[in-house]
C-alpha positions in Angstrom: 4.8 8.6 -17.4 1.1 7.9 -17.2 -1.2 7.9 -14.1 -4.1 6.3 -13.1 -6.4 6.4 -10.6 -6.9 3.7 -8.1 -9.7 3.3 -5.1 -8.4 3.0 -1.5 -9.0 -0.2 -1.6 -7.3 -1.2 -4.7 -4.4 0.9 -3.6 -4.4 -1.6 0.0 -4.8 -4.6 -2.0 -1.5 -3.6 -4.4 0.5 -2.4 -1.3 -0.5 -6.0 0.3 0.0 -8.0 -2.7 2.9 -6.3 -3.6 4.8 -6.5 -0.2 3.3 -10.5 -0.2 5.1 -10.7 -3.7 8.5 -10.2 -1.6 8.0 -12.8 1.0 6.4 -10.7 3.5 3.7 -12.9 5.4 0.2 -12.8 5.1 -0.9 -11.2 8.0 2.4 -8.7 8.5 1.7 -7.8 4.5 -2.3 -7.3 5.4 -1.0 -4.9 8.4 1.9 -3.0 6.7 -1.0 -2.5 3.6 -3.6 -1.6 5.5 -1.0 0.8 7.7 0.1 3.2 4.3 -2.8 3.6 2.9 -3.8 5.0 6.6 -0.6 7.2 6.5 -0.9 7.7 2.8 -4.8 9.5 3.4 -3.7 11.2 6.6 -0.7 13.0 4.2 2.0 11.2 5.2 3.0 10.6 1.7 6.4 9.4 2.6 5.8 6.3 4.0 6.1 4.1 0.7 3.5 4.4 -1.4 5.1 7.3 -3.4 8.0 5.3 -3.9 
């Protein structure tokens, strides 16, 4: 498996685009994205970006 590093604000923008890839709206996919990242720098690692 190989890693890569990704800026906070590539990371929202995949989380968004990914979730908008799956029919999620716009604006719910823009909340939801900007929402992990949040939980995913405040430790909160289980909320769906390690998955």
């Amino acid at each position: 498996m190989s890693h890569r590093r990704l800026s906070i604000s590539q990371v929202r923008e995949l989380a968004t685009q990914s979730l908008k890839g799956v029919g999620v709206g716009v604006r719910e996919a823009d909340i939801t994205g900007r929402a992990q990242v949040v939980a995913e720098c405040g430790g909160f690692s289980s909320h769906g970006l390690a998955r």
